[in-house]
Structure formats: C-alpha cells, structure tokens
C-alpha positions in Angstrom: -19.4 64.2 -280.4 -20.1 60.7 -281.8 -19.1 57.6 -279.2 -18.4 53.7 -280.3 -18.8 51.2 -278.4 -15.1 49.3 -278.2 -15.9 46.4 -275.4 -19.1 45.6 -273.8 -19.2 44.1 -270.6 -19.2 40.4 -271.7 -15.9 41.2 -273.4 -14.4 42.9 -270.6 -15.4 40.1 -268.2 -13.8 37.8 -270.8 -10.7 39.9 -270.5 -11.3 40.1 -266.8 -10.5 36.0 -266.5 -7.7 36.7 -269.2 -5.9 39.1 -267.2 -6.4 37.2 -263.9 -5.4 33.4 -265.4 -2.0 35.6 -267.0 -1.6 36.8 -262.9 -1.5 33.5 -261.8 0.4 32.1 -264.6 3.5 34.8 -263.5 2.6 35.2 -259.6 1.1 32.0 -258.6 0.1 31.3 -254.8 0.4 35.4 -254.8 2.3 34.7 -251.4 5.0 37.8 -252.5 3.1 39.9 -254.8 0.6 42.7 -253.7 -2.1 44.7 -256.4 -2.1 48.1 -256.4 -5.3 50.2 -258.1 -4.2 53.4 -259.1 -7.1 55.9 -257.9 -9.4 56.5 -258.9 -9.9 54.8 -262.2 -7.8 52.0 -261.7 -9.4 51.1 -258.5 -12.7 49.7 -260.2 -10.4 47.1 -261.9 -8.0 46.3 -259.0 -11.2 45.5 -257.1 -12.6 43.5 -259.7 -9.3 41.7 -260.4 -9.1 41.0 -256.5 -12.6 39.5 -256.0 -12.3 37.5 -259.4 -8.9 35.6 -258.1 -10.6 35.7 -254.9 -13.7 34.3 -255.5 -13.1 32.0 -259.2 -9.7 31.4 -258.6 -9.6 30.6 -254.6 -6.2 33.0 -253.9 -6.2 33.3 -250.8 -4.5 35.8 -249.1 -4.1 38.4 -251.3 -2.6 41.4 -250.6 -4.0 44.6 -252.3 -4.7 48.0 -252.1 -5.2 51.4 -253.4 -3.0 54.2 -254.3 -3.8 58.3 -254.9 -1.3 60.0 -257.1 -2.7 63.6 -257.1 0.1 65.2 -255.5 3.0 63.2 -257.3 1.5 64.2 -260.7 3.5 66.0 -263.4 0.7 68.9 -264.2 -0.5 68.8 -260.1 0.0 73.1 -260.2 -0.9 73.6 -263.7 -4.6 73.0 -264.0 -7.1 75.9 -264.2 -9.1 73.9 -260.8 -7.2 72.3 -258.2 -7.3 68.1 -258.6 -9.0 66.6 -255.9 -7.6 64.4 -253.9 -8.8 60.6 -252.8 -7.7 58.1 -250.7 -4.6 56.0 -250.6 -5.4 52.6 -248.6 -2.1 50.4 -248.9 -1.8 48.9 -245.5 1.2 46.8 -245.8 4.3 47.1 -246.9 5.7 46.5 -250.7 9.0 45.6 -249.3 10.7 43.0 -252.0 7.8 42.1 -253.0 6.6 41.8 -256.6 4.3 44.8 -257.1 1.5 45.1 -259.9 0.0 48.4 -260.6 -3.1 48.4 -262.0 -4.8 51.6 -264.2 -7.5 51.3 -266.1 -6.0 53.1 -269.5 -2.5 53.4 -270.3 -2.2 56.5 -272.4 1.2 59.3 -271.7 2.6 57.5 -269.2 2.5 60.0 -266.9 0.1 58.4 -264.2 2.4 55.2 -263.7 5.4 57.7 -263.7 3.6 59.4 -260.7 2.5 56.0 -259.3 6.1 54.8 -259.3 7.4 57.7 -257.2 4.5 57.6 -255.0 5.4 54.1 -254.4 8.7 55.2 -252.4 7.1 55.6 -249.6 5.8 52.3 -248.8 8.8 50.0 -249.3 11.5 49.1 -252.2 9.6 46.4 -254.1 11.6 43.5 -255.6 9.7 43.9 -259.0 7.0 46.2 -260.7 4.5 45.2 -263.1 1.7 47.3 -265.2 -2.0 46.1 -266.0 -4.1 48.1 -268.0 -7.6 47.7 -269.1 -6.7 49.7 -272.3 -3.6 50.4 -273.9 -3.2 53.3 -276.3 0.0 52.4 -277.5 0.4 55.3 -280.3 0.5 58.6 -277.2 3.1 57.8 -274.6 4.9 60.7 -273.7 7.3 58.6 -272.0 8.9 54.9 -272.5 6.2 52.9 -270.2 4.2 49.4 -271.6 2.6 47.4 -269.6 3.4 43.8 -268.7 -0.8 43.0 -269.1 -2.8 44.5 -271.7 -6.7 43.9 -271.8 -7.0 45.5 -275.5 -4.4 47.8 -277.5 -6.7 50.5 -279.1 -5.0 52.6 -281.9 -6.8 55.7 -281.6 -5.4 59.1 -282.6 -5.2 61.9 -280.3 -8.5 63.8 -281.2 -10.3 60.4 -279.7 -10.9 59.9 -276.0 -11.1 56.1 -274.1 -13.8 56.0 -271.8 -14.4 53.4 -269.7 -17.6 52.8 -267.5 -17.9 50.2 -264.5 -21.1 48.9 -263.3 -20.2 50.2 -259.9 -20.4 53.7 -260.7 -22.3 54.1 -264.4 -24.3 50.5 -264.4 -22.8 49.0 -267.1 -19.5 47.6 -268.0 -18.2 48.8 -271.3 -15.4 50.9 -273.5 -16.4 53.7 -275.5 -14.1 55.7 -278.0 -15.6 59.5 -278.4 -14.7 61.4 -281.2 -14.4 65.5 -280.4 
C-alpha cells in the first residue's frame, strides 16, 4: 500500500482561511447561521473553522456544534461489527436558520444524506449548506455537492482519502493510499 502526500498542513491552513473568508463572504455577522461538524471526522474541521473565525476573524457569537449520524446511516445493520456511536452536542435550535454542515470528505453522499435526516430533530432550517475538506467528485452515489470545497481530488475507487488532524495524529495533512 503506497500513500501520497495530497495537502500538508500549510496548504490546509491556507484552505482553512479560504473556506472561512468564503463563510463570511455568504453569512456575514453569522447572526442566523449555525456550523454543524459531522462526527466524528468532520468535527476536527468544524472546530477548527469555529476558532479560526473566532479568533482571526473576530465573529462573535457563533453558534456551532456537533452532530452523530450512526444510527441514521444507510448501511447502520449491515456491517460485520456494530458502528460505534459518539456524541451529538447541538445545543440550540436550527430553526430558520441557515445551517452549514461541515465533513471532512465528501465521497457517496451517504453521510450528508444521514446528516440531513438527522437534522429533523432539531428544528426546520431556512437553508443548508455543505463544506468539505475534500471532495471526491467522480463516486457519489447520490446527487449531493457541496457549496464549499477545500480541494476536488479525482481519485478512482481503488484509492482511499485520508486525512490526519494535529489534534489526533500530530500533523495536519491529506494522504491518497493506493490498495
């Protein structure tokens, strides 16, 4: 199994302050939109997205939060082990407001399908949004694309996108693993 290196972690904090300067261009003050990291991947850039407008941007009051989609997924019952489940920490409601669901790699579709029924329960939102890290436009499964791409990889189905946070593997990067 060869791996090659895609981003390293001055190009993802590069496409960090991209992503975050296109929120602001579409959401401004943030006063009626809320972000929402898709768990557990997705979290580690919803977090990092938050701090950055936050801390380099000065929004204040942002609203944002963290959703599991274990038991809303597609292929929940048909795994040989049993998916376990994190935690879901949304505590306010996405009534009318604009919501952005954040993941860090967009590849079937399936996750934001599940993320979008899982939603329900926390409101009707005016408007839904997708940010990806990664967007492997060339394997949906169904019709999703997101509103905020980081970097559109082309790789074929044999490849896997891997992408490592300093929070949890030291280093920020993007790896493509041939099988």
């Amino acid at each position: 199994m060869s791996k090659k290196t895609l981003l390293n972690s001055k190009d993802i904090e590069i496409i960090l302050h991209r992503l975050a300067c296109q929120l602001i261009e579409n959401h401004n003050d943030f006063s009626n939109t809320v972000l929402i990291g898709l768990q557990p991947r997705g979290s580690y850039l919803a977090n990092r997205l938050t701090s950055l407008l936050q801390t380099d941007y000065n929004i204040k009051n942002l609203e944002s939060g963290l959703l599991d989609i274990t038991f809303y997924r597609d292929d929940f019952r048909r795994r040989d082990e049993p998916l376990a489940a994190t935690s879901t920490e949304i505590n306010f409601l996405i009534e009318d407001k604009k919501v952005v669901i954040i993941d860090d790699v967009l590849y079937s579709g399936r996750s934001v399908r599940s993320a979008l029924t899982a939603l329900q329960s926390y409101g009707r939102p005016k408007n839904i949004e997708l940010l990806v890290l990664i967007d492997r436009r060339f394997s949906r499964h169904l019709p999703i694309q997101p509103n905020y791409r980081g970097r559109q990889v082309d790789a074929i189905n044999e490849e896997k996108v891997l992408v490592t946070w300093k929070e949890t593997h030291k280093k920020d990067a993007v790896y493509i693993e041939q099988r």
